[in-house]
PLY file of the C-alpha trace (Angstrom):
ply
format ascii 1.0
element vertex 160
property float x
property float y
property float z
element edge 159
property int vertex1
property int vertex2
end_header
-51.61 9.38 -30.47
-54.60 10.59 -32.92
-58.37 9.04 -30.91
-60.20 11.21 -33.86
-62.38 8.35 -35.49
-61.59 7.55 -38.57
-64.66 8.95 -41.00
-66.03 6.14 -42.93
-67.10 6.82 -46.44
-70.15 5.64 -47.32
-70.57 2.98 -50.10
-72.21 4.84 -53.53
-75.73 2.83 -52.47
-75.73 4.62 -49.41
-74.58 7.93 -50.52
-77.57 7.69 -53.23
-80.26 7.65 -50.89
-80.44 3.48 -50.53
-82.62 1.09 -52.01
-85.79 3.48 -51.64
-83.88 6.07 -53.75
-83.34 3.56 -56.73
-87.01 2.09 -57.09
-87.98 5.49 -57.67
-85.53 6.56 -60.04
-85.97 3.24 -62.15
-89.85 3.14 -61.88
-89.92 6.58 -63.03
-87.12 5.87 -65.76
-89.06 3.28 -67.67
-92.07 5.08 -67.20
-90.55 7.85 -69.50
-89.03 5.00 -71.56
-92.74 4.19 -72.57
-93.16 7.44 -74.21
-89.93 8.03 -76.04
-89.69 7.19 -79.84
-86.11 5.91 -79.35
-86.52 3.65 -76.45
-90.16 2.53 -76.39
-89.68 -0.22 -79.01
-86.31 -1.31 -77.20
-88.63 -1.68 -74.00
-91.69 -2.88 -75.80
-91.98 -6.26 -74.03
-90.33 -5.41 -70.72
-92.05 -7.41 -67.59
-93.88 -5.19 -64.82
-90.80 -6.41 -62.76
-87.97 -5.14 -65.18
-88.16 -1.69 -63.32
-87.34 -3.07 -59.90
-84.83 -5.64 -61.54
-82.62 -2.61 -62.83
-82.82 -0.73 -59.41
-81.59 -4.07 -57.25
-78.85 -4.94 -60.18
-77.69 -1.36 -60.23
-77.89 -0.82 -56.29
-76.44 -4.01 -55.35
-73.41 -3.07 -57.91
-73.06 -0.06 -56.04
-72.43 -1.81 -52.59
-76.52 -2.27 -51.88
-77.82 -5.58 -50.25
-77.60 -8.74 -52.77
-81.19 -8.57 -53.53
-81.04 -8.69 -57.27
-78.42 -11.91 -56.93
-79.52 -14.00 -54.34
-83.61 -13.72 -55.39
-83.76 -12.57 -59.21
-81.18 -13.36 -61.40
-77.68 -13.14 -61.78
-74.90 -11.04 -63.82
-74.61 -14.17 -66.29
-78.87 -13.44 -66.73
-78.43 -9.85 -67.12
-76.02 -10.09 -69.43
-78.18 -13.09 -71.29
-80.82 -10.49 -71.42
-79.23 -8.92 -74.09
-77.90 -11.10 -76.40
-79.40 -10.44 -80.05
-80.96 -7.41 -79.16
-78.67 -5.18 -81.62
-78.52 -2.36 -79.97
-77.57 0.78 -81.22
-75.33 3.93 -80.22
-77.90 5.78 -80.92
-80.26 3.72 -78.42
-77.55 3.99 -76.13
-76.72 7.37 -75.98
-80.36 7.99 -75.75
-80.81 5.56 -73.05
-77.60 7.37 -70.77
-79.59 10.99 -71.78
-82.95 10.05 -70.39
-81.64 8.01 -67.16
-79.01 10.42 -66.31
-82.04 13.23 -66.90
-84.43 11.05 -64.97
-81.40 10.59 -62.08
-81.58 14.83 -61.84
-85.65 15.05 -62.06
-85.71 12.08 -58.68
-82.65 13.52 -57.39
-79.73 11.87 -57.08
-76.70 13.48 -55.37
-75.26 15.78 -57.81
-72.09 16.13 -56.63
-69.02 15.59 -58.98
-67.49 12.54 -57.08
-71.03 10.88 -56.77
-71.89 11.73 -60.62
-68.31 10.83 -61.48
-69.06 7.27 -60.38
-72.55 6.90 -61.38
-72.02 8.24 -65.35
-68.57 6.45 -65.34
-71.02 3.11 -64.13
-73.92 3.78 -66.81
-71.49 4.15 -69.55
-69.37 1.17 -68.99
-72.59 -0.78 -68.56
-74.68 0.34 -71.15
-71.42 0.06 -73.58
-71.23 -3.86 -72.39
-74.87 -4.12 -73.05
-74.46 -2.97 -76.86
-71.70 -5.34 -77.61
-73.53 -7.98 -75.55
-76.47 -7.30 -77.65
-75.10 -7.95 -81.14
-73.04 -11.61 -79.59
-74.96 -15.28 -80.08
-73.72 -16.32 -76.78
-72.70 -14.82 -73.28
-69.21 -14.69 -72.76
-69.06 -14.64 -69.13
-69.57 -18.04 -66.82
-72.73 -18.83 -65.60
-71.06 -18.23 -61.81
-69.83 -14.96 -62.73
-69.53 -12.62 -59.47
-71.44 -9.29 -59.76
-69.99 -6.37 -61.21
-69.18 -3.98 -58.19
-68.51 0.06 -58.53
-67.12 2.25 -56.28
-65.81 5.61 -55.37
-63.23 6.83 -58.83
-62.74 2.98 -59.92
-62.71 1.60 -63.94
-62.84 -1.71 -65.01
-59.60 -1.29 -67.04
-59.30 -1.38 -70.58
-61.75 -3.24 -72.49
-60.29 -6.68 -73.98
-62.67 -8.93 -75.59
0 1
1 2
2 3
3 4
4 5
5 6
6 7
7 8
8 9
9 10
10 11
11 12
12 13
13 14
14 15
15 16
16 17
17 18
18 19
19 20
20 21
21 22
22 23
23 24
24 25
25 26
26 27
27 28
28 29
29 30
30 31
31 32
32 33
33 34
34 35
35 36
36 37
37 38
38 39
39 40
40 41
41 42
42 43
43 44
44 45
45 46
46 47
47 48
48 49
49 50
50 51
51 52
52 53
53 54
54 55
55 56
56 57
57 58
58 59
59 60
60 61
61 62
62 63
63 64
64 65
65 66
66 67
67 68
68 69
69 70
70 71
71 72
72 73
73 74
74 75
75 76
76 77
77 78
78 79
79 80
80 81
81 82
82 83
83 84
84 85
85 86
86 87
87 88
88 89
89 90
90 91
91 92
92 93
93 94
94 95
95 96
96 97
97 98
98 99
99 100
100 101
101 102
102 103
103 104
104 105
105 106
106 107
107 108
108 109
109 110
110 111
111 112
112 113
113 114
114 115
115 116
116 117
117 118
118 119
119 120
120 121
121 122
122 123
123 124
124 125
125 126
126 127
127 128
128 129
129 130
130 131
131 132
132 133
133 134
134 135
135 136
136 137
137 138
138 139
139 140
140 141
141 142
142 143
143 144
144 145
145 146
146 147
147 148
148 149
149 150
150 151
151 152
152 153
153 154
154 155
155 156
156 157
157 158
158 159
């Protein structure tokens, strides 16, 4: 009989550095935001909290403690957040750039697994976000659960 403990793998918040790791990597994300042409006017009106918002919706969808559902919002809000924005592919793809950029300069494990999951997460999100953006109404429930990511998984193909 094997006694070798079984090695647990450690959820993508954890592997990241934990909750710590994201507030920096958001806070100094939207402090570049300010000064780029393509994203600034996106960002324009952001609250002082929007930073810290991001980081506990991102790290809680990554396995991190509830803190962005149970005391700021929820995924229906986030989502709501968006609606008749019209954003662009060209915001987007600037956007991914300058957080995945920002993600190196804080530093984020750069391993392929860990930046597997974490570019495969931005892009599905930040693609959601544009077609949320150009819809009159959210198209989720008000009680819908969190979006959760993980080690290789997809959401499976998109049908609207």
């Amino acid at each position: 009989m094997n006694t070798t403990p079984k090695a647990v793998v450690p959820t993508l918040y954890e592997w990241a550095g934990g909750m710590e790791k994201f507030e920096a990597w958001t806070d100094l994300f939207y402090q570049r935001v300010k000064e780029d042409a393509v994203l600034a006017p996106v960002f324009a009106g952001m609250s002082a909290d929007h930073a810290r918002h991001v980081a506990h919706f991102i790290a809680e969808v990554f396995h991190g403690p509830a803190k962005y559902s149970t005391e700021e919002g929820s995924h229906y809000e986030m989502i709501h957040h968006h609606l008749g924005k019209h954003l662009t592919e060209g915001q987007r793809q600037r956007w991914i750039g300058l957080i995945l950029d920002t993600a190196d300069v804080i530093g984020l494990p750069d391993d392929p697994e860990f930046r597997s999951a974490l570019v495969g997460y931005l892009e599905w999100g930040s693609r959601l976000a544009v077609i949320n953006s150009k819809a009159g109404v959210v198209s989720e429930q008000v009680d819908a659960t969190m979006p959760s990511w993980g080690w290789g998984e997809t959401g499976g193909p998109y049908i609207p």
